[in-house]
N, C-alpha and C positions, 0 to 999 in steps of 0.2 A: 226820343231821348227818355231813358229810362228816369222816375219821379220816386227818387228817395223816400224825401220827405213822406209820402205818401205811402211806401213800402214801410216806414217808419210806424206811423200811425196804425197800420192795419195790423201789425203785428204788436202792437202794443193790445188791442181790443182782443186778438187771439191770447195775449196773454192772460188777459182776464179772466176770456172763458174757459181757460183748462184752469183754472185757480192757483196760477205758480205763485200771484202776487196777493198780496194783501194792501188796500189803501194808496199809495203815490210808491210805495219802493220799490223799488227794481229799476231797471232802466235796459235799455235797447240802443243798437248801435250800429250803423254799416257804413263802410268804408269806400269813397268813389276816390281812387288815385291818392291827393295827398289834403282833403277832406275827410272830415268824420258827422254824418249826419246822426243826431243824438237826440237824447227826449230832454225835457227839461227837468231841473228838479223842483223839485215836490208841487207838480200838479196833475190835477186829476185824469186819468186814462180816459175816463167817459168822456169828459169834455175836449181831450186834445185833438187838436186840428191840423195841419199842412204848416199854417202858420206860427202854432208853438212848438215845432220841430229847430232845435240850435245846430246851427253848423258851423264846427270850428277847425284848427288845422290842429296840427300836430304840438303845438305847444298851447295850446288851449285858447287861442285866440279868437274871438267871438265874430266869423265870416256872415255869416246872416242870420236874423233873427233878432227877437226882442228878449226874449227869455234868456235866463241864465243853463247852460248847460248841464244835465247831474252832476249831481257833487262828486259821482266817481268817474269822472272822464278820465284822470290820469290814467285808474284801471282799464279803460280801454284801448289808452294812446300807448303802454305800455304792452299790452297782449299785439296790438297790430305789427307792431314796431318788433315783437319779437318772432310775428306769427306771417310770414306773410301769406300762405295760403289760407289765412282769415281774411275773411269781409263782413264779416255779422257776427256782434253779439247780443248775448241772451244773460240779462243778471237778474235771477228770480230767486224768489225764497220758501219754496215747497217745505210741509213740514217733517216729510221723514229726512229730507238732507239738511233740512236745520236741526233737526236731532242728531245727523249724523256729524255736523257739525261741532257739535261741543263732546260728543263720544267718541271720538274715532280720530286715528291719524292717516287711513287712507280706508277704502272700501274696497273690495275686490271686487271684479264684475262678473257676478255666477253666472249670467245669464249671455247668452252670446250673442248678442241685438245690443247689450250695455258693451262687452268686448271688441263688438265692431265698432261705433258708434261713440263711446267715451274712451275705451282705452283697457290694457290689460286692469287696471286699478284707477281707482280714481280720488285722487289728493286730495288732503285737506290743509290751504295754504295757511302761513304759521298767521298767527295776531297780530295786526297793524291798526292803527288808529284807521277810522270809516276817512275816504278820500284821503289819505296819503300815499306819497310815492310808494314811504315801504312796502303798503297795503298792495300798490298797481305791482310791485317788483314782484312781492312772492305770490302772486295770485300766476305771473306769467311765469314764474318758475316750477310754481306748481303743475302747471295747464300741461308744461314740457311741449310734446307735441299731438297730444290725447284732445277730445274733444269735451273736455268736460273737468272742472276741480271744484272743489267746497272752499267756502272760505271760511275759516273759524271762528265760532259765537257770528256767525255770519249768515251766508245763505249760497245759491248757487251759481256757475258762472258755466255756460255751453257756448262752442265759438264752428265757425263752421262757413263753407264758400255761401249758401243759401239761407234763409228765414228757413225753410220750410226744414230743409233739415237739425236746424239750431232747435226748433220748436220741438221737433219729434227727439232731438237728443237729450231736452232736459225732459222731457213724459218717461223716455227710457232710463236718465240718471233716478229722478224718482222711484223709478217703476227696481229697479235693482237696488238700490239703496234700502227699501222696504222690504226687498223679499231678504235680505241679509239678516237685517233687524227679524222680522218675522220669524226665520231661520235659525238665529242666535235663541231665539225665547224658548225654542222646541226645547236645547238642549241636548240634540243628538249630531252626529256626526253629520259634517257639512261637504257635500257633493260640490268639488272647486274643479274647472274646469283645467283640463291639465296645462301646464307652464307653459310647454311648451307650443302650444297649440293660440295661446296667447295675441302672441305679434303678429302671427299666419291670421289670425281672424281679422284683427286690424290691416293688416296689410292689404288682405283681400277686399274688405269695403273702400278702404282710398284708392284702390287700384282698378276693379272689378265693379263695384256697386253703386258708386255715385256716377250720373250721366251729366 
């Protein structure tokens, strides 16, 4: 039997080491049936264990565990609930999508690794109070069905069937959010890749790409 909790943790420690998070924020999440194995909030990543991993259901009720579950569970009871080809999520706060963040009202994905991977663009859900429904609604409204949205004055949210893909989707939201920005400062015409070619790239990673 496959050990969540334990997939929980380890990807929490990858979180670390690619620096999406800073201090206790962010939070991780994956879905067995009609459980949501969660991190807790605001404790420290170096020291989480098996044991401060919270598992609750769908209306947040506290299945095992001592710890309190992150404060933004709604946000992820909300993306399952609308996602079901999710089982893991990824809410980190990398600094060029937290600049994109308060700049932007979506990003285009120039690069075609972000096109597969996050989506033709990738949203920035409107302003909601931290842990509220609002927050969990337009975070899944935004997501649509793309692997990747910003949240405004926020940070970032990548959802996906695996960790290992969620991991590598928020490097890639990063990684094209910066070369946009980088891109915008030159001040010269921007190489987009064409519209229509868009959905054919996504199509092709959820159809073709993932095993």
């Amino acid at each position: 039997m496959m050990n969540f909790k334990k997939l929980v943790v380890e990807a929490c420690k990858e979180m670390i080491g690619e620096e999406l998070v800073k201090g206790t924020w962010g939070n991780v999440s994956i879905r067995e049936l009609n459980k949501i194995f969660i991190t807790p909030s605001g404790y420290s990543y170096e020291k989480m264990t098996e044991r401060d991993i919270s598992v609750i259901d769908f209306e947040g009720n506290i299945l095992e565990g001592d710890r309190n579950p992150s404060s933004e569970w709604k946000m992820h009871v909300a993306i399952y609930k609308a996602r079901e080809d999710v089982d893991v999520i990824l809410h980190t706060h990398p600094i060029y999508s937290s600049i994109a963040s308060v700049a932007f009202k979506t990003v285009p994905s120039l690069i075609e690794d972000s096109a597969m991977i996050c989506g033709p663009e990738i949203k920035v859900a409107e302003y909601a109070d931290p842990g509220s429904w609002e927050l969990a609604n337009n975070v899944a409204k935004a997501l649509e069905d793309n692997g990747a949205a910003i949240l405004s004055n926020h940070g970032l949210v990548n959802v996906g069937k695996r960790f290992s893909e969620v991991l590598t989707g928020a490097k890639v939201t990063e990684k094209n959010v910066q070369v946009y920005i980088e891109a915008l400062k030159l001040g010269g015409e921007i190489s987009y890749i064409p519209e229509d070619k868009l959905p054919l790239l996504r199509k092709n990673y959820r159809e073709n790409y993932l095993q």
